[in-house]
C-alpha positions as CSV (number, residue, x, y, z in Angstrom):
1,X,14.6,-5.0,3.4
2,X,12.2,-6.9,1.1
3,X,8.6,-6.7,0.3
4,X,5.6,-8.9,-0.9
5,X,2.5,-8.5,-1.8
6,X,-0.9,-10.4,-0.4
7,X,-2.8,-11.1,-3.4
8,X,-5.3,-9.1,-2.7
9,X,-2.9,-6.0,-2.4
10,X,-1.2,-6.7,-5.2
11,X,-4.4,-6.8,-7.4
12,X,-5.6,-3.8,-5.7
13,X,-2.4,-2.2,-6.9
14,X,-2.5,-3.2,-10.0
15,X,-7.0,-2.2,-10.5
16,X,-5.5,1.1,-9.4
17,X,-2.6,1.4,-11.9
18,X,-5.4,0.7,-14.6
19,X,-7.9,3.1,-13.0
20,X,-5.7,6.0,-13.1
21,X,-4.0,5.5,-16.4
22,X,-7.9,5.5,-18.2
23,X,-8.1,8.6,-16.4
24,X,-5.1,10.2,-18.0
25,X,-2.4,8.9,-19.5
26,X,0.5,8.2,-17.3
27,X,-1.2,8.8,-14.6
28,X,-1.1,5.4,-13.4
29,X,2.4,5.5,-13.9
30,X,3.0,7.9,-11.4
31,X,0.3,6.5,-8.9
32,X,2.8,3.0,-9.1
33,X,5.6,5.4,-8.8
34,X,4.0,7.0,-5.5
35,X,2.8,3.3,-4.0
36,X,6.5,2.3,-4.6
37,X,7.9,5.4,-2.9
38,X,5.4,4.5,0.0
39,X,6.7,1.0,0.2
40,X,10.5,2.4,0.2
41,X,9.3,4.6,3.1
42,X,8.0,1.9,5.0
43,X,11.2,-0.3,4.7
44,X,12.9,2.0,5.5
45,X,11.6,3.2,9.0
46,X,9.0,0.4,9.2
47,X,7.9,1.3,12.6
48,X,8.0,5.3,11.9
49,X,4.0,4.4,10.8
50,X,0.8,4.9,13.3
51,X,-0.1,1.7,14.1
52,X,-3.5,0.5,12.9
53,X,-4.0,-2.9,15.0
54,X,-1.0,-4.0,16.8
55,X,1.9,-4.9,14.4
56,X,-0.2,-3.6,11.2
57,X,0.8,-0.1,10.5
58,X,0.0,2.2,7.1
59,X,2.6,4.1,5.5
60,X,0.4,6.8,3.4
61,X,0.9,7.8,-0.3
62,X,1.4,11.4,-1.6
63,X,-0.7,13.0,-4.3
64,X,-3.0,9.7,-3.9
65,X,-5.9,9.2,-1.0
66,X,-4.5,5.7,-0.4
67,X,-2.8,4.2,1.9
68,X,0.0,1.2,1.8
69,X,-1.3,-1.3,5.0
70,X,1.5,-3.1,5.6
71,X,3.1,-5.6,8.9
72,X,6.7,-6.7,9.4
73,X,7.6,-10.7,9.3
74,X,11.1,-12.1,9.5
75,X,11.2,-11.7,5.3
76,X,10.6,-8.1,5.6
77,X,7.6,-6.2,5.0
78,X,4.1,-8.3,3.7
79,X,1.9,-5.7,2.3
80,X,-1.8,-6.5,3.2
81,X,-3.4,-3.4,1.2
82,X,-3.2,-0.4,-1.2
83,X,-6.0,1.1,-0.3
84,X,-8.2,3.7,-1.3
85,X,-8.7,6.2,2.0
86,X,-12.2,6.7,1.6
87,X,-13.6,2.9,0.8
88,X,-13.9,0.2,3.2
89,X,-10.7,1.0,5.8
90,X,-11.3,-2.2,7.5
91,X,-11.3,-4.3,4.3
92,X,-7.4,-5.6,4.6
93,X,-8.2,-7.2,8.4
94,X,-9.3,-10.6,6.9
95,X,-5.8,-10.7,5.2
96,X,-4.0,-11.6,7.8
């Protein structure tokens, strides 16, 4: 299965990446690392996930407090958010 990124995701990935690696270096190399293993989990068993609003369903990240949002399309999985646990949950719902 394949992935993509909304834009929005995938520069609140990337804000992320940079966040964590000013906080320590390679840190933000294992946060990608983490977000990616998420992602693997979700293609995977994509409906193994809670759902959060019908098809949308959020496959979480370890050592992080985010969370990969994510809903399956006939390309594979379209990644709506990476997003941080505690900051605006509903913030991805315009994305689709």
């Amino acid at each position: 299965m394949t992935f993509s990124f909304h834009p929005e995701a995938e520069a609140e990935f990337l804000d992320a990446i940079e966040y964590y690696e000013s906080l320590e270096s390679g840190l933000g190399y294992d946060f990608a690392i983490e977000v990616r293993t998420a992602i693997q989990r979700a293609e995977a068993f994509p409906l193994a996930w809670a759902s959060l609003d019908g098809e949308v369903r959020r496959s979480l990240v370890r050592r992080f407090p985010f969370g990969v949002v994510y809903a399956e399309d006939s390309e594979g999985l379209f990644i709506l958010a990476v997003m941080h646990l505690h900051r605006a949950p509903d913030s991805w719902k315009s994305r689709r």
